[in-house]
N, C-alpha and C positions, 0 to 999 in steps of 0.2 A: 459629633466630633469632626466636624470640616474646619475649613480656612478661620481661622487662621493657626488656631489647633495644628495642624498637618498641610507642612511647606514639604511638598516634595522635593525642591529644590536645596534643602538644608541638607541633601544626600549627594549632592551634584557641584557644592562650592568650590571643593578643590582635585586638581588630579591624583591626589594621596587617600581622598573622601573616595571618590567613585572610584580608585582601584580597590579600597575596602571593601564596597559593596556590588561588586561586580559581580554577575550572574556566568558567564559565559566568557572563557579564557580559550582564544588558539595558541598552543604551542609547538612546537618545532617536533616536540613527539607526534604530535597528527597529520604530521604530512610524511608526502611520496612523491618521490620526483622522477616524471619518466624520461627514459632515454631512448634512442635510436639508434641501432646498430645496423651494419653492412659488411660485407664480408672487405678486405682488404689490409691494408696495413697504413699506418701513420694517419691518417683520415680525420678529420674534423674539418668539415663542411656545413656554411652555414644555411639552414634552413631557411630560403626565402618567405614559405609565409608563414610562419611564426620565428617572431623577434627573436634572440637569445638560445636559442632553438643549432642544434647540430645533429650531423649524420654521425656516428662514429665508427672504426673498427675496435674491434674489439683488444684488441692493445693500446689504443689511446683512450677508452671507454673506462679501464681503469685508473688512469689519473680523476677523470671524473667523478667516478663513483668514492675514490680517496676525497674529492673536496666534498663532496657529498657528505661524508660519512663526517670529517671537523667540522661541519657545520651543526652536526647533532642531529638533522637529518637522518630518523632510523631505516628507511626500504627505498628502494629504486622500483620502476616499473620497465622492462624492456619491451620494446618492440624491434620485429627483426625485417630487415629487405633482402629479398634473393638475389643472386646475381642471374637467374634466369627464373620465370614463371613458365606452370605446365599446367594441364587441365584438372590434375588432383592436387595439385600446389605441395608437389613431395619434398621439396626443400625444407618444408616446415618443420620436419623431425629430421632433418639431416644431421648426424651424427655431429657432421663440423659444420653444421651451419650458424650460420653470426650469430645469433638466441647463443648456441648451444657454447659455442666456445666462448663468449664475453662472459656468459655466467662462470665459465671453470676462469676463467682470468679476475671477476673481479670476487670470486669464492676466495681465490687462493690471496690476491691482495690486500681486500677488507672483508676479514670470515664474519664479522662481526655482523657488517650489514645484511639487514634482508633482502632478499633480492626475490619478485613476483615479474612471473613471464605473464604477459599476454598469449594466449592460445587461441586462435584464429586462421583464418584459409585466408581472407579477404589481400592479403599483402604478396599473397605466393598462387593465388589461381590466376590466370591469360583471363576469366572473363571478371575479377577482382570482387566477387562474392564473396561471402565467409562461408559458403557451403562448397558442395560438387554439382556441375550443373546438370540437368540433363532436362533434353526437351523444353530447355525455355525455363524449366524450374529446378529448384533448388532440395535435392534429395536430403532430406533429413535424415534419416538412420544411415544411409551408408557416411553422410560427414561427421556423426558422433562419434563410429570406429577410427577416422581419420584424428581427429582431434583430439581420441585417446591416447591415439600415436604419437601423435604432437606432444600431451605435456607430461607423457614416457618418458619422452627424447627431455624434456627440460628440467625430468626431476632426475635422468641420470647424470644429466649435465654437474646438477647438486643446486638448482634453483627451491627457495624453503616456499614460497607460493605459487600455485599455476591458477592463471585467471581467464578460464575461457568469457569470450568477449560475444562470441555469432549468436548466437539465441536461438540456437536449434533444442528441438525441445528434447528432454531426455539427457542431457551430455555430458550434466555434472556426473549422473549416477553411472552413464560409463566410462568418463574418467575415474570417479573412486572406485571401480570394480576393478579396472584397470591396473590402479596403483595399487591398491590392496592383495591383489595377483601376482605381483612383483615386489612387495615385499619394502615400498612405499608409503607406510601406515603414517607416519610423521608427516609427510609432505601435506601442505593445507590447499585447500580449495577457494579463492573466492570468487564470485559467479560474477558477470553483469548479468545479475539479475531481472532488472527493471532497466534495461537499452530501450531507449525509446528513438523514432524514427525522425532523427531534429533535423534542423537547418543549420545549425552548432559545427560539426565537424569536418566544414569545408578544411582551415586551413590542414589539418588533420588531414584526411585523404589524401592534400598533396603531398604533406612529408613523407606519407605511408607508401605513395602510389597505389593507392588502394580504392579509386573510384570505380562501381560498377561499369562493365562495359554494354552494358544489355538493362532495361529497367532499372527499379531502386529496392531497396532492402526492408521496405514497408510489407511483406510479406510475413518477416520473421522477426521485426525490431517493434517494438511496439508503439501502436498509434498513441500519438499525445495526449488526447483527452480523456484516456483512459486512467484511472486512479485505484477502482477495486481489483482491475485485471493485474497491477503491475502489485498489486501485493498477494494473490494469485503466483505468481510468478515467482514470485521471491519464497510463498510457503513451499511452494515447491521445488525449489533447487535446494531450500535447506533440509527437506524431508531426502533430499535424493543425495544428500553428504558434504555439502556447502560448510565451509566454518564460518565466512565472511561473507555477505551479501553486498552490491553495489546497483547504488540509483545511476544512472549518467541519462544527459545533462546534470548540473548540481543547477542552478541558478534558476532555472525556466521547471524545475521540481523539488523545490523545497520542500511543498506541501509531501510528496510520496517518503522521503526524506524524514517529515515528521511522524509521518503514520507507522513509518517501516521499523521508527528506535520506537513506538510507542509500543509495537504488538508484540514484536521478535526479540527475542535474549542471544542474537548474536550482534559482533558488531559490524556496524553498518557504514560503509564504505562511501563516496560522492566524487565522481568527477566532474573536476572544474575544466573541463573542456578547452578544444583550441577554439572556438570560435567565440567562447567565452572572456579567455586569453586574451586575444588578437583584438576583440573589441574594447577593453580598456585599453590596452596598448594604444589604439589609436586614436581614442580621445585622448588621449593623455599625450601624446604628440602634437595634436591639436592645438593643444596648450588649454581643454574643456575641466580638467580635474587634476585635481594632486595624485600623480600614479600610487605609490608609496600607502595613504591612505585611504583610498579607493579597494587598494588590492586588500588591505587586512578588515576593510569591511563587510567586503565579497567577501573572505573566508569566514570571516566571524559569524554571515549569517548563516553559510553552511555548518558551523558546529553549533548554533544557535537551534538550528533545524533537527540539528541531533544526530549528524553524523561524526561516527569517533575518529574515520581514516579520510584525512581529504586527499585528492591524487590533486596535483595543480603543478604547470611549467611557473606558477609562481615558487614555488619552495625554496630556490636555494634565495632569492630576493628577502622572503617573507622571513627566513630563517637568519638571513642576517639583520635583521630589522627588531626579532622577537628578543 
C-alpha cells in the first residue's frame, strides 16, 4: 500500500484540508505575558533591549494587564525592580513593594486575570544573585527561608501563582509549608524547575538589572547537557508541592519539554525567553523572516513539544494574530 495508494499530500491541498487535520493548535489560552514593574507612578518606559518591552508602576501596570486581559490572554507574569538593593535583597517582600502593590492594583482591576509572581533575590541583592551571598558562595537554606518570605508577601498581596525562579534546592517545599502555615492552601506553585545555565537571558538581566556582580549562576542553574538531571529536578519540586512545573529556555530544550509532558501528570510550563525574543526580533528587522510567522512557529513547536503554558513577550502579538 505505497505511492500511489497514499499521497500524503491529498491532506495538505488546501488551508481548510490541513486545519482539519491538524495535530497541534496554539491558542491565546496557552500563553502568559510578563510584565515589569517599579515602584513609582505614571511610568511606562521603554525597555531598551527588548523591543515592545516596558518598565511599569504599578498604576499604569494596570491598564496593561486590562489589554491583556481583552485580548483573552488568561495570566500575567510579574517581575519586580527595587528602588534600592541590599545584601539580603529585603525589598522583595516589602509590603508595598512594586510585585506587591501592582498585584492588589491589577486584583482589584482585572480579578479575573491570573496573575503569577516571580519569586527570586537575583533583581533585589547589591551582588544580583538569586541567593544570599556569603564567602564567595551562595547560601542555600538560609535563601529558601528568604523566598518563603518573598511569596508570603505575594500571596498576601492576593497573586493566584508564585513562581520561584533561583534553583535553590529545597524551596518549593519551603514555600508550601510556608503557605500552608498561613493559611495559603489555594495559592499554586509553579517552580523553574529545569532553569538551565543559558546564554538566552542577556536581554532579560538588563531589564531585570539583575546581572551577577561576582561569578555566574552555573553553580545552581543547570548545566545544559544535562537531560536526566533536569527531570530529576522537576520530580523533585513536584514531590516537594509544585502544581506547575517549568522548562526555561523553551527553544534550545524542547527535547526536556517533551520528556517532562511525557512522564509527569502536571502541567508543564516553557519559557520563550528574552534572548529567544530579541533574536527573532532582529532578524526580522533585518528584513531575514516574516516576524508574524516566524513567531507562531516558535510557539507551535513549543506546544508541539508538549508544553500546556507558554510564557513569551510574544503573547499580546501572538494573541492578536490567533
Amino acid at each position: 500500500m505505497g505511492f500511489p495508494n497514499i499521497r500524503m499530500r491529498r491532506l495538505r491541498k488546501s488551508n481548510a484540508m490541513r486545519r482539519l487535520v491538524r495535530e497541534t493548535t496554539v491558542t491565546v489560552d496557552n500563553l502568559v505575558y510578563p510584565l515589569f514593574v517599579r515602584k513609582g507612578n505614571g511610568l511606562k518606559e521603554p525597555i531598551k533591549s527588548m523591543d515592545g518591552c516596558f518598565h511599569f508602576s504599578p498604576d499604569t501596570v494596570t491598564k496593561e494587564a486590562e489589554d491583556v486581559a481583552n485580548l483573552g490572554i488568561p495570566a500575567v507574569l510579574l517581575f519586580g525592580l527595587p528602588e534600592k538593593k541590599d545584601k539580603t535583597g529585603s525589598q522583595a517582600w516589602s509590603e508595598d513593594g512594586a510585585v506587591q502593590s501592582a498585584i492588589r492594583q491589577i486584583k482589584k482591576a482585572v480579578p479575573e486575570l491570573v496573575v503569577i509572581t516571580d519569586v527570586c533575590l537575583c533583581a533585589y541583592t547589591d551582588t544580583g544573585h538569586c541567593g544570599l551571598a556569603k564567602d564567595g558562595k551562595i547560601d542555600n537554606d538560609a535563601t529558601c527561608e528568604l523566598l518563603a518570605k518573598v511569596a508570603l508577601s505575594h500571596a498576601q498581596a492576593g497573586a493566584d501563582i508564585v513562581a520561584p525562579s533561583d534553583m535553590m534546592d529545597g524551596r518549593v517545599a519551603a514555600i508550601r509549608q510556608c503557605l500552608e502555615k498561613n493559611d495559603f492552601h489555594d495559592t499554586a506553585i509553579m517552580s523553574y524547575a529545569a532553569k538551565f545555565a543559558s546564554a538566552f537571558y542577556g536581554p532579560f538581566r538588563d531589564a531585570a538589572n539583575s546581572a551577577p556582580a561576582f561569578g555566574d549562576r552555573k553553580g545552581y542553574q543547570m548545566d545544559p547537557p544535562n537531560s536526566r538531571q533536569a527531570l530529576a529536578e522537576i520530580a523533585l519540586d513536584i514531590e516537594e508541592g509544585a502544581d506547575i512545573v517549568m522548562v526555561k529556555p523553551a527553544l534550545c530544550y524542547l527535547d526536556i519539554i517533551r520528556r517532562a509532558s511525557e512522564r509527569f501528570d502536571v502541567p508543564i510550563a516553557a519559557y520563550n525567553v528574552s534572548g529567544e525574543y530579541m533574536m527573532l526580533n532582529a532578524a526580522a528587522k533585518a528584513g531575514l523572516l516574516d516576524k508574524d510567522a516566524a513567531m507562531l512557529e516558535m510557539l507551535t513547536s513549543i506546544k508541539r513539544a508538549g508544553a500546556h503554558i507558554i510564557i513569551t513577550y510574544f503573547a499580546k502579538e501572538a494573541a492578536i494574530i490567533l
